[in-house]
ROLO-80035 format. One record per atom (N, C-alpha, C, CB): z, x, y; atom name; residue in one letter; residue number from 1. Coordinates in steps of 0.2 Angstrom, whole numbers, always signed. Atoms other than C-alpha are relative to their C-alpha. Glycine has a CB too. Example, Ala and Ser with C-alpha at 12.3 -4.5 7.8 and 13.67 -1.06 7.14 Angstrom:
% ROLO-80035
pt w +0	u +4	v -6	atom N	res A	n 1 .
pt w +39	u +62	v -22	atom CA	res A	n 1 .
pt w +0	u +4	v +6	atom C	res A	n 1 .
pt w +6	u -5	v +0	atom CB	res A	n 1 .
pt w -1	u -4	v -6	atom N	res S	n 2 .
pt w +36	u +68	v -5	atom CA	res S	n 2 .
pt w +3	u -4	v +5	atom C	res S	n 2 .
pt w -7	u +2	v +2	atom CB	res S	n 2 .
***
This chain:
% ROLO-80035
pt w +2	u +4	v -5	atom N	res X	n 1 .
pt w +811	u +479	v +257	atom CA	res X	n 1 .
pt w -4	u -6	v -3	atom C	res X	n 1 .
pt w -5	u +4	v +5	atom CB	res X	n 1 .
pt w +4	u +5	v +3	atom N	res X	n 2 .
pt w +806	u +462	v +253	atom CA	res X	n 2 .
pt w -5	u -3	v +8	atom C	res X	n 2 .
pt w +7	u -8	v -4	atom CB	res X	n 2 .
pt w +5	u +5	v -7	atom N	res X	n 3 .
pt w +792	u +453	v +267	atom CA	res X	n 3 .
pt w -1	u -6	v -1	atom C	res X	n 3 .
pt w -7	u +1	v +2	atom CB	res X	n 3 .
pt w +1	u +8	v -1	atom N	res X	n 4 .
pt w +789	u +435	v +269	atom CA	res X	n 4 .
pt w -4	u -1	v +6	atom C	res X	n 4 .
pt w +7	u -6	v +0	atom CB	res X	n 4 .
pt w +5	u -1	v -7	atom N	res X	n 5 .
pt w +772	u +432	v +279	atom CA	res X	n 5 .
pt w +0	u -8	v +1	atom C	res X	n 5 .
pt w -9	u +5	v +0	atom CB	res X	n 5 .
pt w +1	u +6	v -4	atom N	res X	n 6 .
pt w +770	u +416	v +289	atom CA	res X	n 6 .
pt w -5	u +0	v +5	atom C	res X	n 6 .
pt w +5	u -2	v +3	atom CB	res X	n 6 .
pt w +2	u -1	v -3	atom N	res X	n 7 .
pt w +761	u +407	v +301	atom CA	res X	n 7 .
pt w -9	u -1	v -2	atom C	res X	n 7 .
pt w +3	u +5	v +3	atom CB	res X	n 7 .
pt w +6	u +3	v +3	atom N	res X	n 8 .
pt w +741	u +404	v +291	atom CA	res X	n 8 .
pt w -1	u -7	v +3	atom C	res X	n 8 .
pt w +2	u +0	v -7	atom CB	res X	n 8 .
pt w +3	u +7	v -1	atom N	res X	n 9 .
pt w +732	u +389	v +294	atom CA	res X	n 9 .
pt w -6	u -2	v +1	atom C	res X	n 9 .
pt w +2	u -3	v +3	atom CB	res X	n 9 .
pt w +8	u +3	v +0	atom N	res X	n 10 .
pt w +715	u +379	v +296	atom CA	res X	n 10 .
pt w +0	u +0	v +9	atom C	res X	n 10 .
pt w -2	u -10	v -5	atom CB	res X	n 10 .
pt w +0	u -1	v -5	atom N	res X	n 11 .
pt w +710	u +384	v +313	atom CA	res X	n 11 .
pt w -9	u +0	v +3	atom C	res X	n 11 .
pt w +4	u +5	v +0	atom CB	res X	n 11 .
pt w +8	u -1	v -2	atom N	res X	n 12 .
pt w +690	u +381	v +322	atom CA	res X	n 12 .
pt w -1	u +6	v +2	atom C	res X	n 12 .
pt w -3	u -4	v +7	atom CB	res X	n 12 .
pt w +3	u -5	v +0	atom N	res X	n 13 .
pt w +680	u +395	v +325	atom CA	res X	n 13 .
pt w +3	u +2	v +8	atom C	res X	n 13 .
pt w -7	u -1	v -2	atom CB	res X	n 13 .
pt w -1	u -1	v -9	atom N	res X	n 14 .
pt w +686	u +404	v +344	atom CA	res X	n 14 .
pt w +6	u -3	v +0	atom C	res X	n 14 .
pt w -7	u -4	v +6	atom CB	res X	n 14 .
pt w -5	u +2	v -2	atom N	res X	n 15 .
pt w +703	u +398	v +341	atom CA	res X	n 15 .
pt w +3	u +7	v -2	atom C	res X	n 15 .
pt w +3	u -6	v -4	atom CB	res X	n 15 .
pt w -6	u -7	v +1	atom N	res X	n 16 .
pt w +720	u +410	v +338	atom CA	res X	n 16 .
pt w +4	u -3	v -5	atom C	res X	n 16 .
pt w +4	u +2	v +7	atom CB	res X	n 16 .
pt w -4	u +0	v +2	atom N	res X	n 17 .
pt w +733	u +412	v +327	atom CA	res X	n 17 .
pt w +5	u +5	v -2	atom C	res X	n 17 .
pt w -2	u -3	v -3	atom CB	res X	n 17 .
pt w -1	u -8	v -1	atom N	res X	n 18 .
pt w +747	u +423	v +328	atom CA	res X	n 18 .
pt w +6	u -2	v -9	atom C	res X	n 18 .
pt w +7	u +3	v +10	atom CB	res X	n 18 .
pt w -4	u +1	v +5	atom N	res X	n 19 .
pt w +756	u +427	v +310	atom CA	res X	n 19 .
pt w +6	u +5	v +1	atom C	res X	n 19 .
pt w -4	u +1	v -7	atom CB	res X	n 19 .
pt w -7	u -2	v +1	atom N	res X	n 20 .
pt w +772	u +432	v +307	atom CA	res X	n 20 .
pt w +1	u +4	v -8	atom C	res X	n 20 .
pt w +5	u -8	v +0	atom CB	res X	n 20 .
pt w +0	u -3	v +6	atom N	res X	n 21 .
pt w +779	u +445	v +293	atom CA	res X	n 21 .
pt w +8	u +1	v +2	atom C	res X	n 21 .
pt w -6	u +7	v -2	atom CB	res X	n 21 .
pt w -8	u +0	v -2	atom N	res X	n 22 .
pt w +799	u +444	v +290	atom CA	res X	n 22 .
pt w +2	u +6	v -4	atom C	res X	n 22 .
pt w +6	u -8	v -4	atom CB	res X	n 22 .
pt w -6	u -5	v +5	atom N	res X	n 23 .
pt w +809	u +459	v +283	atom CA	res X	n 23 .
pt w +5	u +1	v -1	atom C	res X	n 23 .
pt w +0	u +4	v -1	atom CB	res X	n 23 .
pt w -6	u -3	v +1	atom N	res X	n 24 .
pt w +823	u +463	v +275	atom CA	res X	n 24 .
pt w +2	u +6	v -4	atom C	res X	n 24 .
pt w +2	u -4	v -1	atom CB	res X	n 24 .
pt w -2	u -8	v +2	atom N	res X	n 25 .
pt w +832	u +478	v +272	atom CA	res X	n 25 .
pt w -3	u +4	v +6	atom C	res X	n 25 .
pt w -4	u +5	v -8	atom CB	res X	n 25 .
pt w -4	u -4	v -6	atom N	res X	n 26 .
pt w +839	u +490	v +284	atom CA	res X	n 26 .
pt w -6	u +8	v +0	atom C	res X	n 26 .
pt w +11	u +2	v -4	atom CB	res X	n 26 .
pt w +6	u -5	v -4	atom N	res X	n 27 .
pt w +822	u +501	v +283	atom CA	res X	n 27 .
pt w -4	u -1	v +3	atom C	res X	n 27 .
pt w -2	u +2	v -3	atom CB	res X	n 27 .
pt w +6	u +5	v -2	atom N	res X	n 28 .
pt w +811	u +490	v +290	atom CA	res X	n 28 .
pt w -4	u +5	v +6	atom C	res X	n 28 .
pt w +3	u -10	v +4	atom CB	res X	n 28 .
pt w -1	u -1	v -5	atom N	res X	n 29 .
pt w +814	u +498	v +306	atom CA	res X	n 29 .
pt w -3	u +9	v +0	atom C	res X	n 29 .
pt w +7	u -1	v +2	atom CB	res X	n 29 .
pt w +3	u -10	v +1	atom N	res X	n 30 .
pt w +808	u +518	v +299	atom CA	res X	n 30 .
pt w -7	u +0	v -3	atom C	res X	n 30 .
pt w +7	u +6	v -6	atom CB	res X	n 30 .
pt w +7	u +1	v +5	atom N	res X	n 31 .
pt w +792	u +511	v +289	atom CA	res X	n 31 .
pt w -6	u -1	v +5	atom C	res X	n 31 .
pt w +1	u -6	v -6	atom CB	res X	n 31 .
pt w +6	u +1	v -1	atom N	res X	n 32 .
pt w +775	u +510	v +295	atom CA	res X	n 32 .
pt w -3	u -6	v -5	atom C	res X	n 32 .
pt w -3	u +7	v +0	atom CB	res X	n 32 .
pt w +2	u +5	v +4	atom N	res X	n 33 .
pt w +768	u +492	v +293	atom CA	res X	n 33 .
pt w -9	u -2	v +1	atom C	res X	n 33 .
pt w +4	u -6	v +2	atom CB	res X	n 33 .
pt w +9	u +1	v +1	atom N	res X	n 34 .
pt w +750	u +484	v +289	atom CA	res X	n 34 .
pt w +1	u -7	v -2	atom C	res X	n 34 .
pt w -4	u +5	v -7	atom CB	res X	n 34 .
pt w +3	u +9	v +4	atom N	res X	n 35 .
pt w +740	u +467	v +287	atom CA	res X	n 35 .
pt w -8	u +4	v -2	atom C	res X	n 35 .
pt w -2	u -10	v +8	atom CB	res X	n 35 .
pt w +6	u +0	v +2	atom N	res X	n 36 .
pt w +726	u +466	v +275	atom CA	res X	n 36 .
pt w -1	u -7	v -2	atom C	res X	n 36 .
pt w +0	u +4	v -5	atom CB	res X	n 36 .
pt w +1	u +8	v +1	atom N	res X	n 37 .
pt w +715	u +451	v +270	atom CA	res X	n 37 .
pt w -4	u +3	v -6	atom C	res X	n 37 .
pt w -3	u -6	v +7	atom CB	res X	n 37 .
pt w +5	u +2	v +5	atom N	res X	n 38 .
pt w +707	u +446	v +255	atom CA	res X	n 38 .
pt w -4	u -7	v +1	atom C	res X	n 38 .
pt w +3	u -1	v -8	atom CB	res X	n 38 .
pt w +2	u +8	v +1	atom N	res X	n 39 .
pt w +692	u +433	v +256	atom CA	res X	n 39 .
pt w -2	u +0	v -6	atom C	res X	n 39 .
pt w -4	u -2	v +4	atom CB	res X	n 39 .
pt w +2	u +1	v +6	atom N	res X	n 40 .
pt w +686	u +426	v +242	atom CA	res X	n 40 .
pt w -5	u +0	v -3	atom C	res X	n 40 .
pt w +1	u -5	v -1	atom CB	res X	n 40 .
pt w +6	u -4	v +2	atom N	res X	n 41 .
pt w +676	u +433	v +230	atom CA	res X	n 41 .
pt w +2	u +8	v +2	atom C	res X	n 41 .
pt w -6	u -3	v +4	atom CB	res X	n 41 .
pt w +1	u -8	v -2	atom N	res X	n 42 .
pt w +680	u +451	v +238	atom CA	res X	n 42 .
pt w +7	u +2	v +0	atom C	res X	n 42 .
pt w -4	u +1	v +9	atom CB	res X	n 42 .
pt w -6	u -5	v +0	atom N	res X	n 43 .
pt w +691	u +464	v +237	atom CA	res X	n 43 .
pt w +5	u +1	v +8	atom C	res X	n 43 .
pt w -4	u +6	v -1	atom CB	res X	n 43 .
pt w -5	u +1	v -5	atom N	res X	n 44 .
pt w +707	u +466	v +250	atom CA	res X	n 44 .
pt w +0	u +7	v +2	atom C	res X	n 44 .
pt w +7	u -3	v -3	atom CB	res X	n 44 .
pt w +5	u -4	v -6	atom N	res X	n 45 .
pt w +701	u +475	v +266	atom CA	res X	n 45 .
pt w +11	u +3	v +5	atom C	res X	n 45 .
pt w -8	u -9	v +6	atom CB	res X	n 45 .
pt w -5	u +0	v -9	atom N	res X	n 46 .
pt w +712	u +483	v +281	atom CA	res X	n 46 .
pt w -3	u -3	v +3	atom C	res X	n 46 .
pt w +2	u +8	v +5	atom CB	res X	n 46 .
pt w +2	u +3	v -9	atom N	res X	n 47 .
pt w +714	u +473	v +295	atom CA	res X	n 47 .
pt w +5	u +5	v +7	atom C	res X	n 47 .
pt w +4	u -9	v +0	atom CB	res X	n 47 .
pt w -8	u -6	v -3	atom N	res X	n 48 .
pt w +731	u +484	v +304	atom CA	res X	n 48 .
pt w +3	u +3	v -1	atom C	res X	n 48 .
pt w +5	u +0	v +3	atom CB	res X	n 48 .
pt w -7	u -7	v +1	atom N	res X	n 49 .
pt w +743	u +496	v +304	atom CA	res X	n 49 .
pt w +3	u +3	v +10	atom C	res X	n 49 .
pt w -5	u +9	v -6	atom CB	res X	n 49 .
pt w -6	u -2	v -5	atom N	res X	n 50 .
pt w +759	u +501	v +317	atom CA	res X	n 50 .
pt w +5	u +3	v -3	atom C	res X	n 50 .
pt w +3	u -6	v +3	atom CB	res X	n 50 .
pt w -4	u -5	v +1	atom N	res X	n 51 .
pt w +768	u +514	v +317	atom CA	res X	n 51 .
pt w +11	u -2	v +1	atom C	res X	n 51 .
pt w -4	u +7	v +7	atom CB	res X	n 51 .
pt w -8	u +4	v +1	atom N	res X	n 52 .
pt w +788	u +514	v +313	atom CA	res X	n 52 .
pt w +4	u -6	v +10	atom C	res X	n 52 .
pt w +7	u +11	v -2	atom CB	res X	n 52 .
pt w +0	u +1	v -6	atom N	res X	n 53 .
pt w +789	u +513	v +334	atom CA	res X	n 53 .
pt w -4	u -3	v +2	atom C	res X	n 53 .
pt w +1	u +5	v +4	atom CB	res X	n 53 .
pt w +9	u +1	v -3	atom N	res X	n 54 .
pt w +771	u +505	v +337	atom CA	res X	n 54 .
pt w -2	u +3	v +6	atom C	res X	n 54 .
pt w -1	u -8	v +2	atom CB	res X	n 54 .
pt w +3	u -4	v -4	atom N	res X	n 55 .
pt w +766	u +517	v +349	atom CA	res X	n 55 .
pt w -6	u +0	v -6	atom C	res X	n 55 .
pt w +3	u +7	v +2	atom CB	res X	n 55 .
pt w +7	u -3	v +6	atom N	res X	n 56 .
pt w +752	u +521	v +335	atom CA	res X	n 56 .
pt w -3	u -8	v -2	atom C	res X	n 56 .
pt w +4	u +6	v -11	atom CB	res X	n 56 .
pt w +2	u +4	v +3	atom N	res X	n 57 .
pt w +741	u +507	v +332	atom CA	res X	n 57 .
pt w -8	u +1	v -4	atom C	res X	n 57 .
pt w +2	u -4	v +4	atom CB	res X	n 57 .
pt w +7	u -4	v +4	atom N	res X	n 58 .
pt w +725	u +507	v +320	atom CA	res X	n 58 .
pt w -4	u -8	v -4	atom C	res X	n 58 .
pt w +4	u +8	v -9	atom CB	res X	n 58 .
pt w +5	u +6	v +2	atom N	res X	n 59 .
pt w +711	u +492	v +318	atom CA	res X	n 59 .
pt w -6	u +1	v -4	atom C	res X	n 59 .
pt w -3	u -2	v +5	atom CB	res X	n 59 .
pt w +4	u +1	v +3	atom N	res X	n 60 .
pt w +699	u +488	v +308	atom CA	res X	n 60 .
pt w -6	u +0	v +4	atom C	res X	n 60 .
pt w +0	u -5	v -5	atom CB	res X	n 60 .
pt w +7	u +1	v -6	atom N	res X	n 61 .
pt w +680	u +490	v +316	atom CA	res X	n 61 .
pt w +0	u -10	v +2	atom C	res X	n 61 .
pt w -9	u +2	v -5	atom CB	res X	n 61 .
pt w +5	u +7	v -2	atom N	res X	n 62 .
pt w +677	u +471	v +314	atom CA	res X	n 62 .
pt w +4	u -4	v +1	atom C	res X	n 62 .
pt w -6	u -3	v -6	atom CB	res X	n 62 .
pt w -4	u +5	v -6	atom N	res X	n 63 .
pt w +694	u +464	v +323	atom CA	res X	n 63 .
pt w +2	u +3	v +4	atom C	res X	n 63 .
pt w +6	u -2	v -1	atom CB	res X	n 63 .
pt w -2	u -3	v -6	atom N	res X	n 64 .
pt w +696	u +476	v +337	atom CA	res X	n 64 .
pt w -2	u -2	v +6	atom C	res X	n 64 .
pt w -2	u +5	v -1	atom CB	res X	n 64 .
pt w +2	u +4	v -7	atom N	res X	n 65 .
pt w +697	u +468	v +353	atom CA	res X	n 65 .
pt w +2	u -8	v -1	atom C	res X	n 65 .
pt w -8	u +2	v +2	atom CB	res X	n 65 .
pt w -3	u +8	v +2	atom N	res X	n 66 .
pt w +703	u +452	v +344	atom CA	res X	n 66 .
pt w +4	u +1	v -3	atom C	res X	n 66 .
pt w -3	u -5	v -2	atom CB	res X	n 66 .
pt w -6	u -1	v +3	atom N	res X	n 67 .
pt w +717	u +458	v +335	atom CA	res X	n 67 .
pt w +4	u +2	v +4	atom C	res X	n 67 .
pt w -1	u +4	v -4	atom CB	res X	n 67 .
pt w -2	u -3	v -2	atom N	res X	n 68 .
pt w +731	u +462	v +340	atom CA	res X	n 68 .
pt w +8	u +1	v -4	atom C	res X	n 68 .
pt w -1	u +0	v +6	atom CB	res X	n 68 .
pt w -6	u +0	v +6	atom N	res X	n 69 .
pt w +747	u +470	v +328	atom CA	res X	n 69 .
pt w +7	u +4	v +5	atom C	res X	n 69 .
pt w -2	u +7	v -8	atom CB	res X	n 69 .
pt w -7	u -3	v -2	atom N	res X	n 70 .
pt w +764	u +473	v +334	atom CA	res X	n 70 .
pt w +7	u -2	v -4	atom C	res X	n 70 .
pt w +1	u -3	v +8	atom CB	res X	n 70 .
pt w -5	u +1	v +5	atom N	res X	n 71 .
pt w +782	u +472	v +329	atom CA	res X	n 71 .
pt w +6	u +0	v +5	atom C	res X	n 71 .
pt w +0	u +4	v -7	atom CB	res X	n 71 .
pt w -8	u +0	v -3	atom N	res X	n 72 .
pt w +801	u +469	v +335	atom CA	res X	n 72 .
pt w +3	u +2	v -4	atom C	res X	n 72 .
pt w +3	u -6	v +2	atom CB	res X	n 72 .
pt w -4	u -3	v +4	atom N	res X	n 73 .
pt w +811	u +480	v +327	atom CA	res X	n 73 .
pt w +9	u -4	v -1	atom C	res X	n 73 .
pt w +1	u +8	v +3	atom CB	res X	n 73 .
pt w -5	u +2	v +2	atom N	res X	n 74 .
pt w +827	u +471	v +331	atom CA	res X	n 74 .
pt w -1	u -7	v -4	atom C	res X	n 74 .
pt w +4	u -1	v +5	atom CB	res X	n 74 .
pt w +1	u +6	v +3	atom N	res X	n 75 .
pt w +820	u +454	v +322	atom CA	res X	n 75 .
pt w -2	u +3	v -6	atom C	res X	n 75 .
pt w -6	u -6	v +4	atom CB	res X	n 75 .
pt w +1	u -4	v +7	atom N	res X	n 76 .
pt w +814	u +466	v +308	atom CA	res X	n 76 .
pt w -8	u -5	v -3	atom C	res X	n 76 .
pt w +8	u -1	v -7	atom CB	res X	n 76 .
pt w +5	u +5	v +0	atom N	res X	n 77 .
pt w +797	u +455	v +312	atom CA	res X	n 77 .
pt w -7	u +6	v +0	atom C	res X	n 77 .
pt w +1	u -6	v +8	atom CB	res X	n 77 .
pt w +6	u -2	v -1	atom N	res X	n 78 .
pt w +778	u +462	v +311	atom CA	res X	n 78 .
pt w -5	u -6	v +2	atom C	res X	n 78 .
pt w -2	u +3	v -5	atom CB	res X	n 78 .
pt w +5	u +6	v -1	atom N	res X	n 79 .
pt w +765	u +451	v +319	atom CA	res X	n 79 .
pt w -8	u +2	v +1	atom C	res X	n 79 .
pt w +1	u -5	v +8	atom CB	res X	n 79 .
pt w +6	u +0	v -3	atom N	res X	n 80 .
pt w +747	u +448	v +322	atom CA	res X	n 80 .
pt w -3	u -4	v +2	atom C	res X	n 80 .
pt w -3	u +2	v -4	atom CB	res X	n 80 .
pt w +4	u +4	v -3	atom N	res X	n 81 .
pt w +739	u +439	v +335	atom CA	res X	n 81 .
pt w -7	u +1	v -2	atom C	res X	n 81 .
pt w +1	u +0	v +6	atom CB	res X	n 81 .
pt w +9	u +0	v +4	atom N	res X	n 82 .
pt w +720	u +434	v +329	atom CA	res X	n 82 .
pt w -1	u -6	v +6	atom C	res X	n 82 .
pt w -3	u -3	v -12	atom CB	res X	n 82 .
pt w +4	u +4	v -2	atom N	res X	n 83 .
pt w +711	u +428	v +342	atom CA	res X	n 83 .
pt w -8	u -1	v +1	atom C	res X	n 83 .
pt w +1	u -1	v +5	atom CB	res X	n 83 .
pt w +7	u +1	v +1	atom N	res X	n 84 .
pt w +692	u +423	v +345	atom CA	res X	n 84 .
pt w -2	u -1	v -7	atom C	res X	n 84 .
pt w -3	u +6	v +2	atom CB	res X	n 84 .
pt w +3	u -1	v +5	atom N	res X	n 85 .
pt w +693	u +419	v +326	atom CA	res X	n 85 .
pt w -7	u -3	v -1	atom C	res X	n 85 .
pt w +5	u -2	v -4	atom CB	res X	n 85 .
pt w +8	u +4	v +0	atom N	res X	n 86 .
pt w +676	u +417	v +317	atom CA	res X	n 86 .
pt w +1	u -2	v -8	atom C	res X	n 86 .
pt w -8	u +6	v +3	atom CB	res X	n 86 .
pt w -1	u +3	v +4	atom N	res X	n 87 .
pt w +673	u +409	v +301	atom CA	res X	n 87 .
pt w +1	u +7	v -7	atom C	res X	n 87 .
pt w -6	u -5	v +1	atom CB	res X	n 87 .
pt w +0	u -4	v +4	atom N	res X	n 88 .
pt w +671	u +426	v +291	atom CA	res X	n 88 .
pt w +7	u +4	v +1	atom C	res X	n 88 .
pt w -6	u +2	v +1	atom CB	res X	n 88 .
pt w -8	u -4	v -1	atom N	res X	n 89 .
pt w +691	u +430	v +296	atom CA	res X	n 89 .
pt w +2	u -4	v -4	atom C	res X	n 89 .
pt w +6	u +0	v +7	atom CB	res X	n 89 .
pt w -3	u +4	v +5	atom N	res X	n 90 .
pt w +694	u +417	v +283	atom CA	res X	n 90 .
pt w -1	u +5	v -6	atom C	res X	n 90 .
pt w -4	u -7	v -1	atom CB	res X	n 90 .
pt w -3	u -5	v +6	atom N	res X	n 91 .
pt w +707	u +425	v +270	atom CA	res X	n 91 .
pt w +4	u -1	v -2	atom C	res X	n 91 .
pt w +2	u +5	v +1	atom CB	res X	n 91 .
pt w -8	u +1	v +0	atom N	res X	n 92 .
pt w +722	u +427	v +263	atom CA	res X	n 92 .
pt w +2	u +6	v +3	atom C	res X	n 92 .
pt w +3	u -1	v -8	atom CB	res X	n 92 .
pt w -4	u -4	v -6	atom N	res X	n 93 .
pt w +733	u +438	v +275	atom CA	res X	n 93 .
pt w +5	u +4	v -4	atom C	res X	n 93 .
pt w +4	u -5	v +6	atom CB	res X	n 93 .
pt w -6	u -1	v +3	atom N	res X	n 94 .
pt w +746	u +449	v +267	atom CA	res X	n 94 .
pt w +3	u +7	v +4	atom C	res X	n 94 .
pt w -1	u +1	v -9	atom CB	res X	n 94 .
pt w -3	u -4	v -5	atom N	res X	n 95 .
pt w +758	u +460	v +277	atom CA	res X	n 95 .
pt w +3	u +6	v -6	atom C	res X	n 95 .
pt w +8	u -4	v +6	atom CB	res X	n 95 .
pt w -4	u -4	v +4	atom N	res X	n 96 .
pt w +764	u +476	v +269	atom CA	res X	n 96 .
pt w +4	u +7	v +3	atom C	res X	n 96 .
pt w -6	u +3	v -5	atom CB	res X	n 96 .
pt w -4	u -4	v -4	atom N	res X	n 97 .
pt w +776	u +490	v +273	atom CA	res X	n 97 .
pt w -3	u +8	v -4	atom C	res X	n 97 .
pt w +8	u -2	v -1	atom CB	res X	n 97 .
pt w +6	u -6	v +3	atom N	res X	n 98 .
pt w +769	u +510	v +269	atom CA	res X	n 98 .
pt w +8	u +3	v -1	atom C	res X	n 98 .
pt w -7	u +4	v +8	atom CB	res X	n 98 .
pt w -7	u -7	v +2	atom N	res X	n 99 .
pt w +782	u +526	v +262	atom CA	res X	n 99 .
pt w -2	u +2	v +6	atom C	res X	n 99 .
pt w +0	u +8	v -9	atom CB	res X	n 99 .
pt w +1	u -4	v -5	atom N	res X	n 100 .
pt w +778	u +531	v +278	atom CA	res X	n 100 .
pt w +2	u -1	v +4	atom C	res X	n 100 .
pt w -3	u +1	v +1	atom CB	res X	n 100 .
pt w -2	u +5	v -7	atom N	res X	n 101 .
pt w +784	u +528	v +296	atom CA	res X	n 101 .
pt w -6	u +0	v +5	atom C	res X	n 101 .
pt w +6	u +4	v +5	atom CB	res X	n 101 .
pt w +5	u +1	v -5	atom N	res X	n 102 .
pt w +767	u +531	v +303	atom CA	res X	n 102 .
pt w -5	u -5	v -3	atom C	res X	n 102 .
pt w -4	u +6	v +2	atom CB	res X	n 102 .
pt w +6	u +4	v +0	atom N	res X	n 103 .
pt w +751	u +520	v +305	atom CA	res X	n 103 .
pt w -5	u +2	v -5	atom C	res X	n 103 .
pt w -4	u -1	v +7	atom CB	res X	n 103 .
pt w +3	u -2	v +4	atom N	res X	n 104 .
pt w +740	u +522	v +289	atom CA	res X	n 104 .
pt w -3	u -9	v -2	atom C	res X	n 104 .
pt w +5	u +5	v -6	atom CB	res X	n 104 .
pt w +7	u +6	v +2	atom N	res X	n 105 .
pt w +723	u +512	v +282	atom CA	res X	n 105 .
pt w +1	u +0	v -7	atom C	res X	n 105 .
pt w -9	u +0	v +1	atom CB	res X	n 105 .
pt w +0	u +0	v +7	atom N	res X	n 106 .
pt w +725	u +516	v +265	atom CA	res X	n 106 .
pt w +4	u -2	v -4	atom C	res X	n 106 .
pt w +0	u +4	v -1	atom CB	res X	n 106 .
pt w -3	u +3	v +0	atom N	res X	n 107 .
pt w +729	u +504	v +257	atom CA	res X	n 107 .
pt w +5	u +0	v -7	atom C	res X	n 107 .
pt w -3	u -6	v +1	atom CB	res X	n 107 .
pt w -5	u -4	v +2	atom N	res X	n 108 .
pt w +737	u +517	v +243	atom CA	res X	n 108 .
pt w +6	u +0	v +1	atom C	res X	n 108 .
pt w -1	u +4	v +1	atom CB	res X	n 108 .
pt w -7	u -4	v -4	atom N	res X	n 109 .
pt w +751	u +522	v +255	atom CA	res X	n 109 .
pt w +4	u -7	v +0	atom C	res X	n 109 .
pt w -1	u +4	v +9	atom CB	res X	n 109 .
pt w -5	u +7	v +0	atom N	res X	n 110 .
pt w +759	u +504	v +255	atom CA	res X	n 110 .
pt w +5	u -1	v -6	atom C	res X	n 110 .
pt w -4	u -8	v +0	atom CB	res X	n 110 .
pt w -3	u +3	v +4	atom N	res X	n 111 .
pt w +772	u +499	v +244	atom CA	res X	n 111 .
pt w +6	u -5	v -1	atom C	res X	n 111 .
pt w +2	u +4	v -2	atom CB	res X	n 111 .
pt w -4	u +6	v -3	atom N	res X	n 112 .
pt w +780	u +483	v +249	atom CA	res X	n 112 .
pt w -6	u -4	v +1	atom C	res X	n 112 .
pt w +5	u +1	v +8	atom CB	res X	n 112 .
pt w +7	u +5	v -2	atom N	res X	n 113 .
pt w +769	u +468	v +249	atom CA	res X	n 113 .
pt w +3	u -4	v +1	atom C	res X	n 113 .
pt w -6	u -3	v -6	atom CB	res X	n 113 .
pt w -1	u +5	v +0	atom N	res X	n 114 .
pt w +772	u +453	v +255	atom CA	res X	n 114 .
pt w -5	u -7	v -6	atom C	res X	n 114 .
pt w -1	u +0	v +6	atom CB	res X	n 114 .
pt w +5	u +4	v +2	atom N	res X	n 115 .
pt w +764	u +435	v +247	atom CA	res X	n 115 .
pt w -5	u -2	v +1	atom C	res X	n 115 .
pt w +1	u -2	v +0	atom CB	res X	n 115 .
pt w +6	u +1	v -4	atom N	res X	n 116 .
pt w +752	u +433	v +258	atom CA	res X	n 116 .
pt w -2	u -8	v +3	atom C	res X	n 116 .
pt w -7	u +2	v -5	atom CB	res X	n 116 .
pt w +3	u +7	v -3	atom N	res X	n 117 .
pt w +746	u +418	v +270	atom CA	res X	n 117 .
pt w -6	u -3	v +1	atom C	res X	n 117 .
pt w +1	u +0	v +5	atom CB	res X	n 117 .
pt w +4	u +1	v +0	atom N	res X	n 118 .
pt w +732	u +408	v +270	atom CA	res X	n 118 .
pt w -3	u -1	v +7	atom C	res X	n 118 .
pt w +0	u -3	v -4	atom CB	res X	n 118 .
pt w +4	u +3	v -8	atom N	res X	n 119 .
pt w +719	u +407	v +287	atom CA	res X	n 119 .
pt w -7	u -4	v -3	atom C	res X	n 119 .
pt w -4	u +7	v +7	atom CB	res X	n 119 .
pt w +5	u +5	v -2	atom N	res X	n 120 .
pt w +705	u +396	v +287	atom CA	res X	n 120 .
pt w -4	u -3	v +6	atom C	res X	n 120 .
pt w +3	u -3	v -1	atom CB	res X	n 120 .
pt w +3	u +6	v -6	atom N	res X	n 121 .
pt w +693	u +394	v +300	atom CA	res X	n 121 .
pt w -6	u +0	v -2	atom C	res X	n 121 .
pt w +1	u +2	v +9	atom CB	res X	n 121 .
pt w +4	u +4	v +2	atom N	res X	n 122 .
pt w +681	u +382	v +300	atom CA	res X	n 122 .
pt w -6	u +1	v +7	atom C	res X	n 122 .
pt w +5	u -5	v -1	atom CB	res X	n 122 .
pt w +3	u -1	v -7	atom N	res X	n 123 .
pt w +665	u +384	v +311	atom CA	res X	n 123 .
pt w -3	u -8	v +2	atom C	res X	n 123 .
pt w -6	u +8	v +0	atom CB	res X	n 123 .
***
């Protein structure tokens, strides 16, 4: 499974932005996915996770209620809308896929990384 995440960018504080994660290969559809962010200076955090069906979804405490993760199995797409961003969501974004079909934090269980996308906001 290769990913290609999109969608990043410089955005004021209390704005939104939804990112995009592309996959290909014909598993996309049985794997449990995930976004994590690194900011700078720190180590790379869970932000989400969705289950192979997204019924299962699973947040980090400190985007819950402004996050939100989903996915289109036929576009073989994972998104995340981030609204209410604030200046401490500034990261690099990276979408990953899990050996697993369910919703998992640990960011162990992943084996697919994407490149990751930059956000930026500015307060």
């Amino acid at each position: 499974v290769q990913l290609q995440a999109s969608g990043g960018g410089l955005v004021q504080a209390g704005g939104s932005l939804r990112l995009s994660c592309a996959a290909s290969g014909h598993t996309f559809s049985s794997l449990g996915m995930g976004w994590f962010r690194q900011a700078p200076g720190k180590e790379r955090d869970f932000v989400a996770s969705i289950s192979w069906g997204g019924g299962t979804t699973l947040y980090a405490d400190s985007v819950k209620g402004r996050f939100t993760i989903s996915r289109d199995n036929a576009k073989n797409t994972v998104y995340l809308q981030m609204n209410s961003l604030k200046p401490q969501d500034t990261a690099v974004y990276y979408c990953a896929a899990a050996g697993a079909s369910i919703a998992i934090i640990d960011e162990d269980e992943y084996i697919y990384w994407g490149q990751g996308t930059e956000v930026t906001v500015s307060s």
